[in-house]
C-alpha positions in Angstrom: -66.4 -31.6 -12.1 -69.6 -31.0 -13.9 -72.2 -29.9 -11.8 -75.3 -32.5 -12.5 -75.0 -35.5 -10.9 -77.9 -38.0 -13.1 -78.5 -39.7 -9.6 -79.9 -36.8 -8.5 -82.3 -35.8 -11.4 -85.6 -36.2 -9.4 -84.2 -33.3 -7.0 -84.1 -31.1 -9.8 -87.1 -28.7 -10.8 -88.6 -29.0 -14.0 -88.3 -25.4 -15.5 -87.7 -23.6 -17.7 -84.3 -22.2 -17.9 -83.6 -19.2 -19.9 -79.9 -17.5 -19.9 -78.1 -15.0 -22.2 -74.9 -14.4 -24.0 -73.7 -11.3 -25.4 -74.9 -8.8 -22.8 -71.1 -7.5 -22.6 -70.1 -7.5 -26.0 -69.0 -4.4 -28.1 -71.2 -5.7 -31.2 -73.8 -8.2 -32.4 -77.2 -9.1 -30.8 -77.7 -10.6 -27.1 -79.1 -14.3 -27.7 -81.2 -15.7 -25.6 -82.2 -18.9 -25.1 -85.4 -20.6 -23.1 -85.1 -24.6 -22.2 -87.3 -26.8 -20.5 -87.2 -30.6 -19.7 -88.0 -33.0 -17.0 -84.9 -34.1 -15.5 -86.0 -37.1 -14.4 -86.7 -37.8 -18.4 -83.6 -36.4 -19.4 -81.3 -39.1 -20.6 -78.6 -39.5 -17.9 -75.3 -39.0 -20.3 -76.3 -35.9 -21.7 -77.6 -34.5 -17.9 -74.0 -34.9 -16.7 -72.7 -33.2 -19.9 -74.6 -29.7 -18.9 -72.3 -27.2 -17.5 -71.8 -23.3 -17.9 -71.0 -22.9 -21.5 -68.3 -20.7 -20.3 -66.6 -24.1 -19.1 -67.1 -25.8 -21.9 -65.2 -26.1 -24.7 -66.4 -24.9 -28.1 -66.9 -28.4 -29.8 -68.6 -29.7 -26.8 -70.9 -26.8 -27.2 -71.2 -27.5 -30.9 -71.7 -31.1 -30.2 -74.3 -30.3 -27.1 -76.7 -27.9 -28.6 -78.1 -30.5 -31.2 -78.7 -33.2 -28.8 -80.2 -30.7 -26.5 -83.1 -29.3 -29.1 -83.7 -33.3 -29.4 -84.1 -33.6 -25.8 -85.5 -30.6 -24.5 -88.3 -27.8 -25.7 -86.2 -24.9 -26.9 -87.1 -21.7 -28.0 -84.5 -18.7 -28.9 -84.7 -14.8 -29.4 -82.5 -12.5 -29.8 -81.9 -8.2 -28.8 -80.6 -6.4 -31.9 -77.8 -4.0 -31.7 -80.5 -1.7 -32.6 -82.9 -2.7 -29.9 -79.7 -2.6 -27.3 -78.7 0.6 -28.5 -82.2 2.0 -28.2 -83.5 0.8 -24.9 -80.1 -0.3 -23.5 -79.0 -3.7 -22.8 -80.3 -4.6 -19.7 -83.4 -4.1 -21.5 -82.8 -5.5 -24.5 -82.0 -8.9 -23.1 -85.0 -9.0 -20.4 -87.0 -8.0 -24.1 -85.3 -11.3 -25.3 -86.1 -13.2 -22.7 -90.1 -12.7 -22.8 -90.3 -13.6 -26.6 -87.8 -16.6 -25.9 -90.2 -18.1 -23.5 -93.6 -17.0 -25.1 -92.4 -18.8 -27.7 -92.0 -22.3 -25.5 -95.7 -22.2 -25.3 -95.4 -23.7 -21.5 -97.0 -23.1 -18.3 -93.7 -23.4 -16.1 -92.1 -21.6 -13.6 -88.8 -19.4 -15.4 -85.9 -19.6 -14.0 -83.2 -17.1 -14.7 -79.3 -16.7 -14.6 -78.2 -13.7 -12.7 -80.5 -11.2 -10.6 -83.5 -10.4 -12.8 -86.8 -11.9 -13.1 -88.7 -11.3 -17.0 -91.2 -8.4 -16.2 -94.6 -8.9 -18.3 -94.8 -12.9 -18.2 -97.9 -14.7 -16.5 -96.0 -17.4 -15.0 -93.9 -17.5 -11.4 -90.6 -16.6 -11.9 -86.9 -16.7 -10.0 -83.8 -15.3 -10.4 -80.4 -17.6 -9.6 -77.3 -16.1 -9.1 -74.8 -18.9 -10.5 -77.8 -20.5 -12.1 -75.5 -22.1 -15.0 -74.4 -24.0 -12.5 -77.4 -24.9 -10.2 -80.4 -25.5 -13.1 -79.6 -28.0 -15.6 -81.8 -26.3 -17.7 -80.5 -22.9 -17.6 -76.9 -24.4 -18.2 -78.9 -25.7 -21.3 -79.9 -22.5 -22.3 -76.6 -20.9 -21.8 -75.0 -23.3 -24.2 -77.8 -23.4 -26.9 -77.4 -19.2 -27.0 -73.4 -19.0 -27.0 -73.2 -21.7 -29.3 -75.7 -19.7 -32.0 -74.0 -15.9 -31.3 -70.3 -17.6 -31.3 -71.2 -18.7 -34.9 -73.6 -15.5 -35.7 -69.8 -13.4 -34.8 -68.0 -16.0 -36.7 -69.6 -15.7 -39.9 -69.5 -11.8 -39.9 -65.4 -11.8 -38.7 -65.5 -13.0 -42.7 -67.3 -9.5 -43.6 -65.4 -7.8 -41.3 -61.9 -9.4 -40.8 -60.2 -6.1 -39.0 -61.9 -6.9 -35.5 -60.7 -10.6 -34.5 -64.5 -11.5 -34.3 -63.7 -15.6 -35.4 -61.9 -15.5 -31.9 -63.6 -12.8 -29.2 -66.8 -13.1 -30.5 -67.2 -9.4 -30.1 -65.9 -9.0 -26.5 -63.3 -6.5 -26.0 -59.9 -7.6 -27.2 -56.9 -6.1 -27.6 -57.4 -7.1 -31.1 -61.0 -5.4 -31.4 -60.2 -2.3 -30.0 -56.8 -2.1 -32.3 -59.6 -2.7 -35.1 -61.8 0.0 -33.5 -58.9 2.5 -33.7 -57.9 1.9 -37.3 -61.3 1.2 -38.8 -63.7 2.7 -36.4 -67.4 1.0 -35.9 -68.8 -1.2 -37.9 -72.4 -1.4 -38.8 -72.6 -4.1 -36.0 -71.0 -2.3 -33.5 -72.7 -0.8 -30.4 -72.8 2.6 -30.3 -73.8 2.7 -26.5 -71.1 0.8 -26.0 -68.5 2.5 -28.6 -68.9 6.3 -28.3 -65.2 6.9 -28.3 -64.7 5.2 -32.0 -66.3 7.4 -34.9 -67.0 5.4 -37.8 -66.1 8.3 -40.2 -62.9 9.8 -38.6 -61.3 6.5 -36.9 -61.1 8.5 -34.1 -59.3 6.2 -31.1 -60.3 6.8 -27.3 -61.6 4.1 -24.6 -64.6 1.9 -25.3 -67.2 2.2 -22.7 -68.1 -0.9 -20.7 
């Protein structure tokens, strides 16, 4: 069952919602994405769409996001493999996170998925455990940002064919890390995350988490 019920729209806070996808991924940015709407002014149909986008299927992901930028203010940023590789990825996505709701322009209480509030912002913030499935709009967000990094990985698996990116996105798959060990790292690849595969010898080994 999804987990908005419309009748109950004017019990639900008008946030922002802000959630990530990519944080455990062996390659390619974390995206971020920041949502906010007034529930109670959200079109009924599309409130009891909103679920974790990790409960979704793709096409109603695909077929979500647009109807969500219609509906709702959206902003998105994203941590570079660079930036995660730099500061680490914890980092990296809180990083994301600030720029993604600067750029909403609101003064709104942010909400966030998981256990960290965005350090640096003027604006009360909360952490939700499970928030995907509390806070329409961080189940917003969390489908708005898998939907753009599931098609960011799918256009480079066509650059980069040997790592079975059209289908895990850049998770860890038996079919990435076969592609680790014969190829070794690509350009897009995390080195924080990849130490054990050499780009230059195809050295094989265990992936870090």
């Amino acid at each position: 069952m999804p987990p908005f019920d419309p009748r109950l729209a004017e019990t639900y806070p008008a946030v922002i919602g802000c959630d990530e996808v990519g944080r455990g991924a062996l390659c390619g940015p974390v995206i971020v994405a920041a949502v906010w709407f007034a529930p109670a002014a959200f079109p009924p149909e599309l409130l009891a769409r909103l679920d974790d986008s990790k409960r979704l299927k793709a096409a109603e992901r695909e077929a979500l996001t647009p109807l969500i930028r219609a509906w709702a203010r959206v902003a998105v940023a994203a941590g570079s493999r660079a930036l995660v590789d730099r500061i680490n990825v914890r980092a990296a996505t809180l990083d994301a996170m600030q720029r993604a709701v600067l750029g909403l322009h609101l003064d709104a209480p942010v909400w966030v998925d998981g256990r960290d509030t965005i350090p640096g912002l003027a604006l009360p913030g909360r952490a939700v455990v499970g928030g995907d499935r509390l806070v329409p709009q961080i189940a917003a967000a969390s489908i708005v940002a898998k939907t753009l990094r599931d098609a960011l990985m799918r256009r480079l698996a066509g650059r980069y064919p040997d790592y079975g990116w059209a289908s895990n996105v850049g998770y860890g798959t038996r079919t990435h890390l076969a592609g680790l060990a014969h190829r070794g790292r690509s350009p897009h690849h995390r080195l924080s995350f990849t130490r054990a595969y050499d780009l230059r010898t195809g050295s094989t080994g265990r992936a870090e988490p």
